[in-house]
N, C-alpha and C positions, 0 to 999 in steps of 0.2 A: 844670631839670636832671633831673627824675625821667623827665617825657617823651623826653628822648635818652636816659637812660638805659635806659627801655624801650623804644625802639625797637633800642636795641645789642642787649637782651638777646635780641630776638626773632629779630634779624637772626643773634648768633652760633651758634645752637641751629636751626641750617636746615630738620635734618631732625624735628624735632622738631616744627617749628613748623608746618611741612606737614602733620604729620600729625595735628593737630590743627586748621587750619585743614579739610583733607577731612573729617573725622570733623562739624566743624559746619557744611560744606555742604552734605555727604550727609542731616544732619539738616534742612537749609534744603531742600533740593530734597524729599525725601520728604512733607515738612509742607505744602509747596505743593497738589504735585502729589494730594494726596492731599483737603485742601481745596477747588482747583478742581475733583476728579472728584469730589468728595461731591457740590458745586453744581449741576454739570454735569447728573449726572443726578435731582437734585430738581428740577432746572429745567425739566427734561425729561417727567418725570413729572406737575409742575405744571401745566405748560403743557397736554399731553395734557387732562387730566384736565379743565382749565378750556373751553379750547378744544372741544372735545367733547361738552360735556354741559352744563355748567353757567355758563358765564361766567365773563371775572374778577369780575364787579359785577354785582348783581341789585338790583333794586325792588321791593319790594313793600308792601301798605296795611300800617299798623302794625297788627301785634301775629298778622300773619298766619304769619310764621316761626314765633313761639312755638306758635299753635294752629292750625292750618290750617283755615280754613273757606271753603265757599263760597260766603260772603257779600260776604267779606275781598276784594273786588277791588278793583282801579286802573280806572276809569272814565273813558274818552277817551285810554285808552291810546295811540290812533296820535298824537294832538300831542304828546303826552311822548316820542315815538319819534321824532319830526321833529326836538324841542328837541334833544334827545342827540344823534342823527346826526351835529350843527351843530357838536359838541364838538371841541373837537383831543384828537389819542390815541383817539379812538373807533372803531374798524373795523365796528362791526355791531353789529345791535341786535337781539332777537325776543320777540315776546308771546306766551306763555304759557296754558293754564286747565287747571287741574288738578281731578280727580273722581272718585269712586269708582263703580262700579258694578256688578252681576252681569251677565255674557257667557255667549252661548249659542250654540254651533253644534250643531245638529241636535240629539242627547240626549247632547251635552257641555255642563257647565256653569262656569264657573271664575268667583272673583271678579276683579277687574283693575282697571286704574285707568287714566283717560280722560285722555289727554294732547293737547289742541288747542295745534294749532301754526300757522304762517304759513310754507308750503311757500317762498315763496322766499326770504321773510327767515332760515328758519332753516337754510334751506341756504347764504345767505350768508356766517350766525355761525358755521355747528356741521359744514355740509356732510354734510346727515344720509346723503344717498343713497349715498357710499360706504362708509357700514353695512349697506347694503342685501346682500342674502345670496340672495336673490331677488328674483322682479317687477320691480315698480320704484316711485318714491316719488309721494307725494299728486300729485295735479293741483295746478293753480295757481286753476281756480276750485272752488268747494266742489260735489262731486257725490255725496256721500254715501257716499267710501271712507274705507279705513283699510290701515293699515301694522302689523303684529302685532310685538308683540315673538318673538324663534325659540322661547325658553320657551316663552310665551303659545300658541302657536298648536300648541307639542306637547301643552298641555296641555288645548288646546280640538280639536283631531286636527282642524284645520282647516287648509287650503289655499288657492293662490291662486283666485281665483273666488269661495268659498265666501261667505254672508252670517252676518256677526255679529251678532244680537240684543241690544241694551242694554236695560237694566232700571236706571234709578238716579233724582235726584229732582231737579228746578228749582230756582230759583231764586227762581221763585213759592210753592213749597209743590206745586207738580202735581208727577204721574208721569212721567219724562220716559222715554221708551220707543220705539227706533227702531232701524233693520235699516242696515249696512253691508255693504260688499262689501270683500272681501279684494284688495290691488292689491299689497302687496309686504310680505314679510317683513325685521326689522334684528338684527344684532346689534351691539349697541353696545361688550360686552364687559364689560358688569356684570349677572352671570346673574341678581342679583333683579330690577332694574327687565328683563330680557326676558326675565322670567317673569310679569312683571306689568302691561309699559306697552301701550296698543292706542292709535295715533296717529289722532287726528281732523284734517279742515280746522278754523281755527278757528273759522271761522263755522259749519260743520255744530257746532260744539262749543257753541258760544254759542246757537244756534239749541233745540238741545237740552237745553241748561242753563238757557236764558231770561237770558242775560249778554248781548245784546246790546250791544256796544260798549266790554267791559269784560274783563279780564285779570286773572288771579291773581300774573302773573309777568313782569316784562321782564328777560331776559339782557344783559346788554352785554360785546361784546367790546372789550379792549385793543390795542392798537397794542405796546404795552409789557409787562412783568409788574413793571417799575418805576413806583414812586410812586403805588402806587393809590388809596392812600389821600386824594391829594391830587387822583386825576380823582374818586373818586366825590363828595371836598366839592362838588366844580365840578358835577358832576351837580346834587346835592341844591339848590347852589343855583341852576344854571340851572331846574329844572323850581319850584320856586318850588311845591311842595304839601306842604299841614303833615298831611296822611292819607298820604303815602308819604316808607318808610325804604328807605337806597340803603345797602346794606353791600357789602363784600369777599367774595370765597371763604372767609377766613381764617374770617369769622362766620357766614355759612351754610352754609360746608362745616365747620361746626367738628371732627366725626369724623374725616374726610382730614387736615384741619391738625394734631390732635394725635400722629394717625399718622407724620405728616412726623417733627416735633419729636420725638417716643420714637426713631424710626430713628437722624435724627442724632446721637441722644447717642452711635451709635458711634463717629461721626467723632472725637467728642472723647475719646472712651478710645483712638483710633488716634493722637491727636495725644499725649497721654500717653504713650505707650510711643514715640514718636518719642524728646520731650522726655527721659526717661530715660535713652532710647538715649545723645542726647548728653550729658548731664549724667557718665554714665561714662566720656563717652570722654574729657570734658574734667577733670573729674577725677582721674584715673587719668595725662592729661599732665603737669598744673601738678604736681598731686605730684610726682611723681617728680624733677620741675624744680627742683620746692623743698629736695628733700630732697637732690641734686646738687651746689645751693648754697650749704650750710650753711656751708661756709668764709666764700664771699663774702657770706653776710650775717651772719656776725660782724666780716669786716672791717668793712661797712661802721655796724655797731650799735659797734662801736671807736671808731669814727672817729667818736660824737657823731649816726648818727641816729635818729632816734626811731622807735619802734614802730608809728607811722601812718605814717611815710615808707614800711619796707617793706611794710603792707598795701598803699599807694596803690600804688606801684609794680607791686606781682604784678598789682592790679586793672586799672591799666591797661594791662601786658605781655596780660592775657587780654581785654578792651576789644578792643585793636587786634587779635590775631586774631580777633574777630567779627567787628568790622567789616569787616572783609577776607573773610571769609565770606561775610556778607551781600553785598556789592559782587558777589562770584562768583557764589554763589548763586542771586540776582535775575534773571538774564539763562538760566540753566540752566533754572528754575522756568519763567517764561514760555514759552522754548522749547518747554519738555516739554510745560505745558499748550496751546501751541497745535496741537504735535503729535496730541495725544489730541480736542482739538475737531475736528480738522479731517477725522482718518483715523475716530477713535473704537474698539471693540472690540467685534468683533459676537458675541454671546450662542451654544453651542452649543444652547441651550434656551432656549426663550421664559420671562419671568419677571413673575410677575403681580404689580400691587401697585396696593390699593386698586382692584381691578378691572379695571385696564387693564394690557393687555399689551405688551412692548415687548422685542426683539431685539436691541436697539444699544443701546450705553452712551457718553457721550461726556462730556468736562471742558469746562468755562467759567470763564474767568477773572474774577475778582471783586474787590473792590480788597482783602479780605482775605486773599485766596490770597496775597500780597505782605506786610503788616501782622504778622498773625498770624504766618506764619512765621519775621519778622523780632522781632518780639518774643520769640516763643518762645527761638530762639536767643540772644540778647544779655540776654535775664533770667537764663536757663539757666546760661548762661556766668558771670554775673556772681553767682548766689548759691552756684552749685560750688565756683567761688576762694575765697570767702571762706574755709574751713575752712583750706587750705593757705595763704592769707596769713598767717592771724593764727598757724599752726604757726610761718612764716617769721618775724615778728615777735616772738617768741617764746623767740629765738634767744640763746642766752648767748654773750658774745663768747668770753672766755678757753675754753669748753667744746668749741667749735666749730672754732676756730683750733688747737684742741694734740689734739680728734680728727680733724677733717678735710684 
């Protein structure tokens, strides 16, 4: 009985009920839409960021994250590159050596830091030559060039052609000491590391470092930016080495990741001031609904019902407009966020974050862009009424019948 009753009462109050059903669409589709574009462009950014420079999933000997040494390498790196390859979800893979040393062109001197690479593996992963800003990138066998970062090379007044003198130390304990030739310039777009990276062949790197056959660092690219957690297990235990740890971005970019995480806490004071938004608007209806029917719920507290009857009632008359919102809402939301993935909003100014730059802004839809804004409303809804039920409840029958 209470459910046809609330469904009469919704049905009698038409305009009412619209207008409170829009008030928590408006608040359904804004929460969405606003969810999918937070994701959209963290994902974007992610991605970039991963993609680019660092992998989703990195390897390396334990305990080399926490302290960097260049002792700390992965040893037989290319069969660990072959096992991975092998993986589902894997798109690419590159090895890595990382080193510091002092650089010298002519009677410039800068400190830097030695980054050996695998020209085609990492153009595979990271596609470095479209950072190229000049020249062009490594050879594919090792001839004793390098690749400057744009920093790097303003701050060594060095050129293409030019030769780079190294100065840094083995891996035996010797001097390791030897002359590059300049073959292209990069900017990656994180002005420290192209103030500071100078790209080696690997093997000119290993040669020079006395690492023969051995790696500081394997990048692995995803197929996905889902479940990573679950390709690097497969990793870890495909490659079967208890000297090598296979983490996330989330852990060895831990700086980037907590930057993500501080950002989106705005999404959630945007989603709050949604939530508010409808919280008044749905408040500000039922009132006035309730306070309309003061007659009618003394009739019916006359008539023998009790004071849970008419809470349950307002609860569920303000239920089914939710639900009815949500039903609307759902199909609006997705709309919108496909709209926004697909066209996206291009930037009148480039906006830089965590280094990298980006123009376009786009939404993605999430299985939270749906959840979340579905709960928001129908919680919203559901703890607003309460104050004007229990008013309705409340109700003196004789008081109400001979004022109303």
């Amino acid at each position: 009985m209470l459910l046809k009753l609330s469904f009469r009462n919704v049905l009698r109050q038409r305009r009412r009920s619209l207008l409170t059903i829009l008030t928590m669409t408006g608040g359904f589709f804004l929460c969405a839409l606003s969810i999918g574009w937070a994701d959209g462009t963290y994902n974007d950014i992610i991605r970039l960021f991963t993609d680019t420079r660092t992998g989703q999933i990195q390897l390396h000997h334990k305990g080399y994250r926490e302290d960097p040494s260049l002792y700390d390498k992965i040893s037989n790196y290319e069969q660990l590159g072959s096992t991975i390859d092998d993986l589902d979800r894997v798109r690419a893979w590159a090895p890595r050596i990382y080193s510091g040393g002092l650089l010298s062109v002519r009677d410039q001197s800068a400190a830097g830091k030695l980054v050996g690479i695998d020209p085609a593996l990492e153009e595979e992963a990271t596609a470095l030559s479209k950072q190229l800003v000049e020249g062009e990138t490594l050879s594919g066998v090792p001839r004793r060039e390098a690749v400057l970062g744009e920093g790097l090379a303003e701050r060594l007044q060095a050129g293409i052609g030019d030769t780079v003198a190294v100065l840094s130390q083995g891996a035996d304990g010797s001097i390791a000491n030897e002359g590059y030739v300049v073959v292209g310039l990069i900017e990656t777009g994180d002005m420290m590391s192209d103030r500071a990276n100078m790209y080696l062949h690997i093997s000119d790197a290993q040669e020079l470092l006395v690492l023969q056959g051995s790696a500081h660092e394997i990048a692995v690219m995803t197929e996905t930016m889902q479940g990573l957690d679950g390709i690097a297990a497969g990793i870890a235990e495909a490659v079967e080495r208890g000297d090598v740890e296979v983490v996330t971005w989330k852990v060895f970019a831990q700086d980037f990741y907590r930057a993500m995480k501080a950002d989106m806490a705005g999404m959630w004071v945007m989603l709050l001031v949604i939530m508010i938004v409808v919280a008044v608007g749905v408040l500000n209806t039922v009132l006035m609904s309730v306070l309309e029917r003061r007659r009618e719920y003394g009739v019916l507290r006359a008539l023998g019902t009790r004071p849970s009857g008419i809470v349950s009632m307002v609860v569920i008359e303000t239920l089914i407009l939710s639900v009815v919102a949500v039903a609307v809402g759902v199909p609006l939301g997705l709309l919108g966020i496909h709209i926004l993935s697909e066209t996206g909003i291009s930037l009148s100014q480039e906006v830089t974050y965590g280094g990298m730059s980006f123009q376009e802004m786009r939404a993605a839809f999430t299985p939270r862009s749906l959840y979340l804004p579905t709960l928001t409303v129908l919680l919203t809804a559901m703890l607003v009424c309460l104050v004007p039920a229990l008013k309705a409840a409340r109700t003196r029958p004789a008081e109400a019948m001979r004022t109303y």
